[in-house]
C-alpha positions in Angstrom: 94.8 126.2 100.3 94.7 129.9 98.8 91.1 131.5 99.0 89.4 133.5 96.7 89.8 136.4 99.2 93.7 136.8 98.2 92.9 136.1 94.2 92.2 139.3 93.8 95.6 140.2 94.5 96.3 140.5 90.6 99.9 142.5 91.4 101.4 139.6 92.6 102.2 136.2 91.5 100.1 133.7 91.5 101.3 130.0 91.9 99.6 126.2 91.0 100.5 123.0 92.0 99.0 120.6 89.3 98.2 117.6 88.9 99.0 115.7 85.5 98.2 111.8 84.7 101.9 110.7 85.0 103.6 108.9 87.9 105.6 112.0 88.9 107.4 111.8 92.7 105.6 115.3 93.6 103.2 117.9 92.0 105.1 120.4 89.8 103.8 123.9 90.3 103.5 126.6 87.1 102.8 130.4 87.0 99.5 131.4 86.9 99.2 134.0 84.1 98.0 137.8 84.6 94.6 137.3 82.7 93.8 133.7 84.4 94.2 134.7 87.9 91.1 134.6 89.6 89.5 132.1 87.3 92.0 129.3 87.9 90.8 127.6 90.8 91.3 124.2 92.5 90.2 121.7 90.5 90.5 123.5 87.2 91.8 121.7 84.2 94.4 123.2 82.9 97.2 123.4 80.1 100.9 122.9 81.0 103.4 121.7 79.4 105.7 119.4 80.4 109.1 118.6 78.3 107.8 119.3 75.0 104.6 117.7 75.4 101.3 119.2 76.9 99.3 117.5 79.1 95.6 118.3 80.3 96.4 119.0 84.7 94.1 119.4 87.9 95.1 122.5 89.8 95.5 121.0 93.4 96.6 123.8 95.3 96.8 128.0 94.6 99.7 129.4 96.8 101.5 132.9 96.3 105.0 131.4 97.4 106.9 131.0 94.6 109.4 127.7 94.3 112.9 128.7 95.6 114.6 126.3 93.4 113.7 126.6 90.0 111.4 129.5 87.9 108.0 128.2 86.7 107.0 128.4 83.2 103.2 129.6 82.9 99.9 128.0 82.1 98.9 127.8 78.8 95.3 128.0 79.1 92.6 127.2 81.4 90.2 124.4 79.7 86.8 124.7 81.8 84.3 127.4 82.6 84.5 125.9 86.2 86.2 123.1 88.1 86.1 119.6 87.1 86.7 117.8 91.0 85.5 119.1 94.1 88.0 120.2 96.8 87.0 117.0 98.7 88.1 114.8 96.7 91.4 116.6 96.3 91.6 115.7 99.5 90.5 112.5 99.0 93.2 112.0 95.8 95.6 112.9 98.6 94.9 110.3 101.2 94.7 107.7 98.3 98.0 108.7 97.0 99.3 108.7 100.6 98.0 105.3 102.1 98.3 102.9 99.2 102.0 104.5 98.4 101.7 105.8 94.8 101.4 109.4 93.4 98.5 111.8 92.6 98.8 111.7 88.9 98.3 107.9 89.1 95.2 108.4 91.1 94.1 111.2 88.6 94.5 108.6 85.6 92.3 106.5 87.6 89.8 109.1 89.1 89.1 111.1 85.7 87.0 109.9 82.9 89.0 109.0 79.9 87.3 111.7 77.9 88.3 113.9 80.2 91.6 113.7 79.9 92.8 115.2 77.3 95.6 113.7 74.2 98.7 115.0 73.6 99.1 114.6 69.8 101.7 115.5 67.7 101.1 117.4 64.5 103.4 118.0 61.3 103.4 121.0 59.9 104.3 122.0 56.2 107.5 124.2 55.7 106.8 126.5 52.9 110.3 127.8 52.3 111.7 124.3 51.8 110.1 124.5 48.0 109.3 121.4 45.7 112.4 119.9 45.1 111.8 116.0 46.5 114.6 114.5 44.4 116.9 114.4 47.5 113.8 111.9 49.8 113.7 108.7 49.6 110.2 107.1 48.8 108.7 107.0 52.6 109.8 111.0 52.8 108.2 112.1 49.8 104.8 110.4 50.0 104.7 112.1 53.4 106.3 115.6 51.6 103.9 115.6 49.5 100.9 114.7 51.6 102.0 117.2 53.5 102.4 119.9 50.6 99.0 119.6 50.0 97.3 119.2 53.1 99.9 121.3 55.3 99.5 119.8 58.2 99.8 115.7 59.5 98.3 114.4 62.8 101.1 111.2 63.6 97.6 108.8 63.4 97.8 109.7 59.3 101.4 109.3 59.0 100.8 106.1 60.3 98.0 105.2 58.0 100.0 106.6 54.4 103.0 104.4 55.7 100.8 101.6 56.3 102.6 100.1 58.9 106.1 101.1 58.3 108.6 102.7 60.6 107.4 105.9 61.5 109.6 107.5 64.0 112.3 107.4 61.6 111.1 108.5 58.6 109.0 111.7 60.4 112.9 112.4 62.0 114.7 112.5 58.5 112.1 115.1 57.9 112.5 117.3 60.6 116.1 116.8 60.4 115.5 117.7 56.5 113.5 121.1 57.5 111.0 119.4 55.1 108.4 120.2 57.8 108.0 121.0 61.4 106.5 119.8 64.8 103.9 121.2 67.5 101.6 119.5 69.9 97.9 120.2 70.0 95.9 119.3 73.1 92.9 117.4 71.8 89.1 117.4 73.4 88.0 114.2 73.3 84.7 114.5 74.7 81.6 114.9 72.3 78.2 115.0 73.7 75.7 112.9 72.4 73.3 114.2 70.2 70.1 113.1 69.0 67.6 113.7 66.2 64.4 114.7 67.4 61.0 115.0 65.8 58.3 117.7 66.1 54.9 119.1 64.0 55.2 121.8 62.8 53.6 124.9 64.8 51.0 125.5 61.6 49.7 121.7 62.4 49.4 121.4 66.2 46.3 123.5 65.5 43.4 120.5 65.9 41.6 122.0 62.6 44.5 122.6 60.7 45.9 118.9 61.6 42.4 117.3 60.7 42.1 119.1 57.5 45.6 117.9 56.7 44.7 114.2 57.4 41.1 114.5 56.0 42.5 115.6 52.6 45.6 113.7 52.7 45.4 112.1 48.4 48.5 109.8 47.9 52.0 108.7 49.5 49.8 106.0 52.0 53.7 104.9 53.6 54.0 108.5 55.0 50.4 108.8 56.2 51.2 106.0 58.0 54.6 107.6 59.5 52.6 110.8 60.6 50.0 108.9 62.2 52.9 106.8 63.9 54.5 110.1 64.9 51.4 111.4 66.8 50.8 108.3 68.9 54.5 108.3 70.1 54.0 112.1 71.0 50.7 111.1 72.7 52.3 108.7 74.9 55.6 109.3 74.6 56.2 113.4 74.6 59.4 113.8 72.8 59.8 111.5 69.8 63.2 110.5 68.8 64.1 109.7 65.1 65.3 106.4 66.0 62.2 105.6 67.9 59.9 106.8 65.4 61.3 104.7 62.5 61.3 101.5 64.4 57.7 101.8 65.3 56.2 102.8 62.0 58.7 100.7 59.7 59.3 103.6 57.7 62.1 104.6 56.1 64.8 107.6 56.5 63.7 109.0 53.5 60.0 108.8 53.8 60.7 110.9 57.2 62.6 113.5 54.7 59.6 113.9 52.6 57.4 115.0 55.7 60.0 117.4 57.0 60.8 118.5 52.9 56.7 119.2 53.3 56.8 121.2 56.0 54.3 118.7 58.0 57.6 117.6 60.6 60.4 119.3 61.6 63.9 117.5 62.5 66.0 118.8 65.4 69.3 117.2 67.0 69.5 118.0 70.3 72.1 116.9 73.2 70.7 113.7 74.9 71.1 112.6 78.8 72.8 109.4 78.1 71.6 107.3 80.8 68.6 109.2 81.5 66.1 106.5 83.7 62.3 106.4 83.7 59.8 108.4 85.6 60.0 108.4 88.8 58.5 105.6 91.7 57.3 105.0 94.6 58.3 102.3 97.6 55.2 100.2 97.3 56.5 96.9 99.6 56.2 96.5 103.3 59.3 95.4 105.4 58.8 92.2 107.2 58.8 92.7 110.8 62.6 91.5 111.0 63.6 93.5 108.3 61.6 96.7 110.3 63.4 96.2 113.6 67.0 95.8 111.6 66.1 99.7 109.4 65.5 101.0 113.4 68.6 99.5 114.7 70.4 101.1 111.8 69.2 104.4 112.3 69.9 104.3 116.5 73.6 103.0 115.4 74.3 105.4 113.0 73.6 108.3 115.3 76.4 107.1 117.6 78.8 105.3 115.1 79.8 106.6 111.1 79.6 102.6 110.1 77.6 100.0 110.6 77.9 96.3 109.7 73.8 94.8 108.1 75.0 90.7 108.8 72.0 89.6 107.1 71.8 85.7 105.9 71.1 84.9 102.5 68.2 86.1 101.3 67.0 88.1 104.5 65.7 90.9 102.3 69.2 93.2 102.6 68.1 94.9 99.4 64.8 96.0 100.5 66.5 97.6 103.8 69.2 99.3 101.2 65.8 101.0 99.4 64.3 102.1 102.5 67.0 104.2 103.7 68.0 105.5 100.0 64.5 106.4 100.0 65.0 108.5 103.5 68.2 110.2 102.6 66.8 111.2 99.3 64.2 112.7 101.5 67.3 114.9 103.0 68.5 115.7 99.5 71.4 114.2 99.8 73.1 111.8 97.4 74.0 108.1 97.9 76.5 105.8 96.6 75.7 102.2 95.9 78.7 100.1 95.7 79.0 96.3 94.1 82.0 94.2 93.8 80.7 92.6 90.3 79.4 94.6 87.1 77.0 91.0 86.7 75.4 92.1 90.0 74.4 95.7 88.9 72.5 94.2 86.8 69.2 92.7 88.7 69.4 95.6 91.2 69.3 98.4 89.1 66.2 97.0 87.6 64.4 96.9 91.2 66.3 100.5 92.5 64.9 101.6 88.9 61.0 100.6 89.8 61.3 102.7 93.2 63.7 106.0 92.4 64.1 105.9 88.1 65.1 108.7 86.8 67.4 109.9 89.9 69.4 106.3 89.5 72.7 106.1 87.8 75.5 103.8 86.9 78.5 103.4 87.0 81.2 101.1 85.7 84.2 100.2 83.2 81.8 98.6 80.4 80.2 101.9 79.7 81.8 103.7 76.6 84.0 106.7 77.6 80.7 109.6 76.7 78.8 107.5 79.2 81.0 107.8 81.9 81.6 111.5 81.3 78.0 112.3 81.4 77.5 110.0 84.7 80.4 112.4 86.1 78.9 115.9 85.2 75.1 114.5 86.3 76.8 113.7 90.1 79.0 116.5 89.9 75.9 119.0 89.5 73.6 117.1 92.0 71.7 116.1 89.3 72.0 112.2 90.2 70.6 111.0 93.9 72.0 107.3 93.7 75.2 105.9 91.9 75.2 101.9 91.8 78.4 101.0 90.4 82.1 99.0 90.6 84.8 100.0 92.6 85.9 102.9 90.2 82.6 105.2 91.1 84.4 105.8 94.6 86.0 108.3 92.5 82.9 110.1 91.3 82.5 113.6 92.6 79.8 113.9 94.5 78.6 116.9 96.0 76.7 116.4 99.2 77.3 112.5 99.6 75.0 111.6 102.6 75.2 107.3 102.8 77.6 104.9 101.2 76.3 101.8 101.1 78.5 98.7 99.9 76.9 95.8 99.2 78.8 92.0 100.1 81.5 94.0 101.5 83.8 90.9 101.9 84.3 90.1 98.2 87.7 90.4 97.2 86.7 92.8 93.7 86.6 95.7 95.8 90.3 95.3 95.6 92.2 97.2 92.9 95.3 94.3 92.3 96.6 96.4 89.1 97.6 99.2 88.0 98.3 101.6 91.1 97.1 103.1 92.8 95.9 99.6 94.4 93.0 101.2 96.7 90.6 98.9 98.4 86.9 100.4 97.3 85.5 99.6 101.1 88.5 101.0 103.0 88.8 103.8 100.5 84.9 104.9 100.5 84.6 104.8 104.2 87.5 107.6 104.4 85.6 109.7 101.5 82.6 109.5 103.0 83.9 110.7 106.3 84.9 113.9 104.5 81.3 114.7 103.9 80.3 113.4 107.7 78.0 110.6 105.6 77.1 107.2 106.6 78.3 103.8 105.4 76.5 100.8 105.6 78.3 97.2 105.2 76.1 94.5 103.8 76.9 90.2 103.9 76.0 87.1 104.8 79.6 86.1 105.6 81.2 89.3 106.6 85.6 89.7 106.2 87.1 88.9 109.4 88.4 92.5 110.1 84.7 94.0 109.4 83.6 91.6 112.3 86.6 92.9 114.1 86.2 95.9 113.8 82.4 95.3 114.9 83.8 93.5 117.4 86.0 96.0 119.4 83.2 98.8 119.2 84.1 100.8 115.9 81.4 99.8 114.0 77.9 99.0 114.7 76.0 95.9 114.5 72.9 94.8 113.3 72.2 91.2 112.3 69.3 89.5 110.6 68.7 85.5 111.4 65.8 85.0 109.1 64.6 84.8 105.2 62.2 87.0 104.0 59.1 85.8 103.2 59.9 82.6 105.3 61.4 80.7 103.0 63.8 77.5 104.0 67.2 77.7 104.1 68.8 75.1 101.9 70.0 71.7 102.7 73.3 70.7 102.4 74.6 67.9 101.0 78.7 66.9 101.0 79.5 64.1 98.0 82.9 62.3 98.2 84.1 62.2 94.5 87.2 59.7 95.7 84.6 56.5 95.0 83.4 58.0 91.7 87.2 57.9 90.3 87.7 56.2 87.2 90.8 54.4 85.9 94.1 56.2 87.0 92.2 57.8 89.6 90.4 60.5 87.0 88.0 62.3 89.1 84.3 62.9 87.0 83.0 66.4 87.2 79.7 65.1 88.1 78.6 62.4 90.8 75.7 60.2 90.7 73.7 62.4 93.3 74.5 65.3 91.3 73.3 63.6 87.9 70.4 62.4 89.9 69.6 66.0 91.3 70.1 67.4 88.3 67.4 65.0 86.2 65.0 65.7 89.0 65.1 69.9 89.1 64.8 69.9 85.2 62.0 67.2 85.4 60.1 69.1 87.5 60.1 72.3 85.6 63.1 73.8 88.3 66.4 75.5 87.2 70.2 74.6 88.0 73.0 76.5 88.6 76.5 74.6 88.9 79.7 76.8 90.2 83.3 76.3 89.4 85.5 78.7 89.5 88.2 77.7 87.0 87.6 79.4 83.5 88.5 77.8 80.5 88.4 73.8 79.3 91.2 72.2 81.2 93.2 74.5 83.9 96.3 72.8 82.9 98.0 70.3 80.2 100.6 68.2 81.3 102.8 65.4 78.8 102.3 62.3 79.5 105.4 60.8 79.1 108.0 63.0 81.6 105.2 65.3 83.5 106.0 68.6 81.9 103.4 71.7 81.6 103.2 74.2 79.7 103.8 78.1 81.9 103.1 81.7 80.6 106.6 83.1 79.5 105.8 86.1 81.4 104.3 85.0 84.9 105.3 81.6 85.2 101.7 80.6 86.3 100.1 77.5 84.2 98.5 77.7 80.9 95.0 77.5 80.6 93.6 75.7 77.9 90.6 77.1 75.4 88.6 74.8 73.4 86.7 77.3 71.7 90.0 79.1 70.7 91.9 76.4 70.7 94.9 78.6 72.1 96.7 78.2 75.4 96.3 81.3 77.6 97.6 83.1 80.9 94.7 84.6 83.1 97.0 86.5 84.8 98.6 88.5 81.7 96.3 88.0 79.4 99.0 86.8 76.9 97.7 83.4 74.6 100.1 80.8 73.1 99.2 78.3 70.2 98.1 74.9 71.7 101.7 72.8 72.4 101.6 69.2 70.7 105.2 67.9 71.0 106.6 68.1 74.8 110.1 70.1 74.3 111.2 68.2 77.0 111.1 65.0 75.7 109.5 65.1 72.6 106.5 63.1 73.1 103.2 63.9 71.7 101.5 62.3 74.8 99.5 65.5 76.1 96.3 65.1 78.9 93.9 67.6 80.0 93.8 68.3 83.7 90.7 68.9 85.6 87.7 70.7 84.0 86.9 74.5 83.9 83.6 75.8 82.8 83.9 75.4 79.1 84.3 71.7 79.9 81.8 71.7 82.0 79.4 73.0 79.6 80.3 70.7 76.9 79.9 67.6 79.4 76.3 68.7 80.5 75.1 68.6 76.8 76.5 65.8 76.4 74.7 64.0 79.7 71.5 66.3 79.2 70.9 67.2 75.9 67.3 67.9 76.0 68.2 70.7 78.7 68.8 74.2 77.8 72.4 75.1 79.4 74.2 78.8 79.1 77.3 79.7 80.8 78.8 83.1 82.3 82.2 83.9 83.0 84.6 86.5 81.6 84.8 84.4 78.1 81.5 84.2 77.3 80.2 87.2 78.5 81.3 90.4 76.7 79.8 93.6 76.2 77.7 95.8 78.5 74.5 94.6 78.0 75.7 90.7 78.0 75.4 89.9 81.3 71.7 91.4 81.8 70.9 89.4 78.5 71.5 86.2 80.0 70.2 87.1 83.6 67.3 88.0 81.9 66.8 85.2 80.0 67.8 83.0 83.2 65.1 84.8 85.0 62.4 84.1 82.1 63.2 79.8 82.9 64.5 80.1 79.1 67.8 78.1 80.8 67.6 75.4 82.7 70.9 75.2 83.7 73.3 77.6 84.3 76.9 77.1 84.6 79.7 79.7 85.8 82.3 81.6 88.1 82.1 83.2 90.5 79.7 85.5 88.2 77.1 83.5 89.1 77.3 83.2 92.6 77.3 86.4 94.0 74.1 88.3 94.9 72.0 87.0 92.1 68.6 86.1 93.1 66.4 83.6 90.7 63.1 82.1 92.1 63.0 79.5 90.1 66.5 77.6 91.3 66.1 75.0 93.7 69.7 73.3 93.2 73.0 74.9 93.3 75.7 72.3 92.5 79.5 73.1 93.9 81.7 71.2 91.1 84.8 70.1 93.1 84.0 72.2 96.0 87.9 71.4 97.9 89.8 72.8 95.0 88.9 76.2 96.1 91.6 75.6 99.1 94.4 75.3 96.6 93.9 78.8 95.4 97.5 80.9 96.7 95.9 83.3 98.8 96.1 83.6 102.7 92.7 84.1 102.6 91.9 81.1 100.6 90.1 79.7 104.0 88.5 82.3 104.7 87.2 83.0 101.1 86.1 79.1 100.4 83.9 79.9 103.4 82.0 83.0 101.6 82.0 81.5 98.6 79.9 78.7 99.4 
């Protein structure tokens, strides 16, 4: 590392090793320009260029050894005031790179925030010496000729758009090869901040007299009387008043709001908003059960011997309420905590109840924010601003600056795995080494810990504290095992449901109770296969079965993504003969309307709930008893705690063994 005591050393060279978001074998280095020396520090975005085509790079290292081999080109300019990353995680981009075998700009695509990162566009510029003779184009060449004769320069994204469709690359090289125009890259910003309009009186009328004589005298337009009075309850209660806010509440218009601020009565402001600003903040207002007391205490005597300790807490022993207690006491120590959970569906009852107790100084963190969201969660925990992150696997990557406890919530669960694209990091394994560059403490939480977590407890590496009771002494639930085998119809067809089930079922919803019924196959039928000579359909890309989609009526591959039109003649015999295998959740659904049809059902899994706010909708409205049965993956399984739910029904419970994993044992077991 070269420190900013030999930076100042302006008569020599200067050298940086950056960082770009390609998989490139090794860091290529670049010169460090006269004028940018001593501003151009690690971490620094910065402009290089790379054959032909710019990219947006992360200084990594400063050295004044220049590369034997070759003579660096220079940096083209330096994009921030100050650095984006944190030497530590450097570091921590370094190990990643290292241990799960891929390269630094991999981990960088990862790591960064889309926005963040800037595009490399190309852009056609208009040659004014070629003239305006077109006759020698042909018809693609001269509508962009003389688009560009006007407009003198092309981004490729309107190229494509005038040639709707057609080959671009071609036509755009006749061009160049025609000196009808010619070709630079731009490095493109992507990130905007969010802005909002604002609304505030106007200084002559937040004098009380002046305000009342105002109202008291006010003759005609009753709709924006009704808007001003509107205004100054929100700013009563409120403070700020936003635009959007102000028009829902009073019904008025956009234009009625013009002819207040034309009068000189409001005044309209856009202003830059925190995105994902919380609420004021809260206070701890619940007391531990004893259990829970004596399992915070052995926490705090393991963690002064031991960097990681293992919270084995049964289903429903109050783990959360432990997790806010000692948030609460590093917050205290102003240092900043990171909240990790495998599933974005689990974020979303716990940030409600982290909200209540720390609001404002909660964020999140996950993939279904928009990109702006993202970027301002990354500048809020790069400035200190945010005290707790909750979020996916990804917020590992956040760059905190005085990280203090990681805490990482059902720990076993296989999501914390990255399968695809590299780098293929494992969020647990991965957090515990970041958070021993800051000397913080990591807390593992589960009710059915991963065999090398109890291992590692095991042999002395990580500390132990285990919880044996529910809070609030509730029961732990009876289990019952159903044999479906005697249930089979003709042919040996299994039913989804059994008579116990059915009954079980009838008896919950009768008594005003909910349901929640787990299978973890997606989809209407896993499989098709022909009747006639056994053939199934396979993804032409994975050669994994073909899931089939009522809804969509499409085959499709849930490992590729890729869908396929539903088969109906067997190309290996020709028979129309097709049956439907098994049941996934759309099946399910569709058979529990049909056997309960007064009941209110909803399902979750990754077809049916889309969007950010999807999964909270439906938790929500789970939590309300405005369901009464439920019906999912693993989505609605893991973590999720409803009061109301007094059956949980394991469809086909033994077909979780016939997953290929060597941990399908193992997982079956945590699962259920």
């Amino acid at each position: 590392m070269y420190f900013a005591s030999s930076m100042n050393r302006t008569e020599n060279n200067l050298y940086a090793s950056v960082i770009i978001p390609l998989a490139l074998p090794a860091t290529y280095t670049w010169m460090i320009p006269a004028g940018l020396q001593g501003t151009v520090l690690p971490g620094s975005r910065v402009e290089v260029q790379l054959r032909n085509k710019k990219y947006a790079g992360i200084v990594s290292r400063i050295t004044d050894q220049k590369p034997a081999a070759f003579e660096p080109k220079a940096i083209g300019n330096l994009l921030d005031d100050e650095p984006v990353v944190h030497a530590t995680q450097l570091q921590f981009w370094s190990w990643i790179a290292q241990y799960y075998m891929c390269t630094e700009g991999e981990v960088m695509q990862a790591a960064v925030p889309a926005n963040l990162k800037l595009s490399s566009e190309s852009i056609l510029s208009w040659n004014e010496d070629y003239g305006t003779d077109f006759t020698g184009l042909g018809n693609d060449e001269y509508v962009i000729a003389e688009a560009l004769e006007m407009k003198k320069e092309l981004r490729m994204s309107e190229v494509q758009q005038l040639l709707q469709g057609h080959q671009v690359y071609p036509v755009v090289k006749r061009l160049l090869d025609k000196k009808v125009c010619y070709v630079w890259e731009e490095l493109r910003e992507k990130y905007s901040q969010k802005k909002e309009t604002f609304v505030e009186l106007n200084e002559t009328y937040r004098d009380e007299d002046q305000l009342a004589d105002l109202l008291n005298n006010w003759s005609r337009a009753p709709k924006q009387m009704e808007l001003l009075l509107a205004y100054l309850h929100l700013q009563k209660t409120e403070g700020e008043v936003t635009q959007t806010a102000l028009l829902k509440k009073s019904g008025a218009s956009a234009a009625q709001l013009k002819a207040l601020a034309d009068k000189n009565i409001l005044r309209l402001e856009k202003r830059a908003v925190n995105l994902l600003a919380g609420k004021t903040d809260a206070s701890i207002d619940f007391e531990l059960s004893p259990a829970q007391s004596t399992a915070l205490q052995e926490i705090g005597k393991s963690f002064v011997e031991k960097n990681v300790c293992l919270l084995h807490g049964i289903t429903a022993s109050g783990k959360t309420l432990i997790y806010v207690h000692l948030i609460d006491q590093y917050i205290q120590q102003g240092k900043q905590v990171l909240y990790l959970l495998p599933e974005i569906a689990l974020t979303t009852q716990i940030v409600r109840r982290l909200q209540k107790h720390f609001g404002s100084r909660i964020a999140i963190y996950h993939s279904k924010f928009n990109a702006n969201e993202r970027v301002d969660t990354w500048n809020r925990v790069k400035s200190g601003e945010v005290s707790v992150v909750l979020g996916a696997r990804s917020s590992v990557f956040l760059p905190f600056s005085d990280l203090g406890l990681v805490i990482i919530d059902e720990e076993h669960d296989s999501s914390f795995k990255q399968q695809d694209p590299a780098p293929r990091y494992h969020a647990r394994d991965a957090a515990i080494y970041y958070a021993s560059l800051f000397q913080a403490r990591v807390l593992l939480g589960s009710a059915t810990p991963s065999v090398e977590t109890y291992y590692n407890c095991e042999q002395g590496k990580y500390g132990l504290v285990t919880i044996s009771e529910r809070y609030g002494l509730g029961e732990l639930p009876s289990i019952e095992l159903v044999n479906i085998k005697p249930a089979a119809g003709k042919g040996g067809v299994r039913p989804a449901f059994t008579p116990p089930l059915i009954e079980s079922i009838q008896s919950s919803i009768d008594n005003g109770k909910q349901v929640i019924l787990f299978q973890n196959r997606r989809g209407y039928s896993p499989y098709m296969i022909c009747n006639t000579c056994g053939w199934i359909p396979h993804c032409e890309h994975c050669d994994v079965t073909l899931t089939y989609h009522k809804a969509r009526n499409r085959l499709s591959c849930h490992y590729c993504g890729t869908t396929y039109p539903v088969v109906q003649t067997c190309p290996a015999c020709g028979s129309h003969q097709f049956v439907q295998k098994n049941f996934g959740t759309e099946k399910i659904e569709e058979l529990l309307l049909e056997q309960f049809p007064q009941a209110r059902i909803a399902r979750m899994d990754h077809d049916s709930v889309r969007g950010k706010n999807a999964h909270d909708t439906l938790i929500r409205q789970f939590e309300d008893q405005r369901i009464d049965i439920l019906v999912g993956t693993q989505m609605v399984v893991k973590g999720l705690d409803f009061e109301h739910v007094n059956l949980v029904g394991i469809i086909d419970a033994d077909g979780i063994l016939n997953f290929t994993d060597f941990r399908v044992n193992e997982r079956a077991f945590q699962l259920m």
